[in-house]
N, C-alpha and C positions, 0 to 999 in steps of 0.2 A: 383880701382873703388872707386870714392868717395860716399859717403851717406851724405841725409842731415835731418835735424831731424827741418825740416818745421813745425812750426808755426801758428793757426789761431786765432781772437779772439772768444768765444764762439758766438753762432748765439743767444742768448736769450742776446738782444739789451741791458739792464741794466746791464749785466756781462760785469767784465772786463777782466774773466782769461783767457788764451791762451789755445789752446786743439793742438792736433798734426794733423798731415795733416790726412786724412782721419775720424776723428773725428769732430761730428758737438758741441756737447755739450760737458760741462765740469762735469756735472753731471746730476745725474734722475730728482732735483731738477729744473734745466734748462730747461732738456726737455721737462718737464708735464710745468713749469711756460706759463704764455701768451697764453695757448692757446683759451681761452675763454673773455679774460679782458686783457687791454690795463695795464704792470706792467713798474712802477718806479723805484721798488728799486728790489733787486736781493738778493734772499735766497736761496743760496747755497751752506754757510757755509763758502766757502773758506777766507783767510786771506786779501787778498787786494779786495774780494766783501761785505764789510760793510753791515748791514740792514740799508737803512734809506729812511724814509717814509716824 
């Protein structure tokens, strides 16, 4: 039986980390970001999502 350890990119449009299949965000930061105001840049901390405004 093979497994496969599937890949998405986060659903908060400015992130660029990948979350695993069943997962829609890469963190709380993600999830609560955009919901109210249209974001740019992406504060989630991670190493390849940079702040930049």
């Amino acid at each position: 039986m093979m497994t496969t350890n599937e890949q998405n990119k986060c659903a908060h449009l400015p992130c660029r980390c990948l979350v695993q299949a069943g997962d829609k965000y890469c963190s709380q930061a993600c999830k609560e970001a955009g919901s109210e105001d249209v974001e740019i840049a992406c504060q989630c901390g991670h190493g390849g999502c940079p702040l930049t405004a």
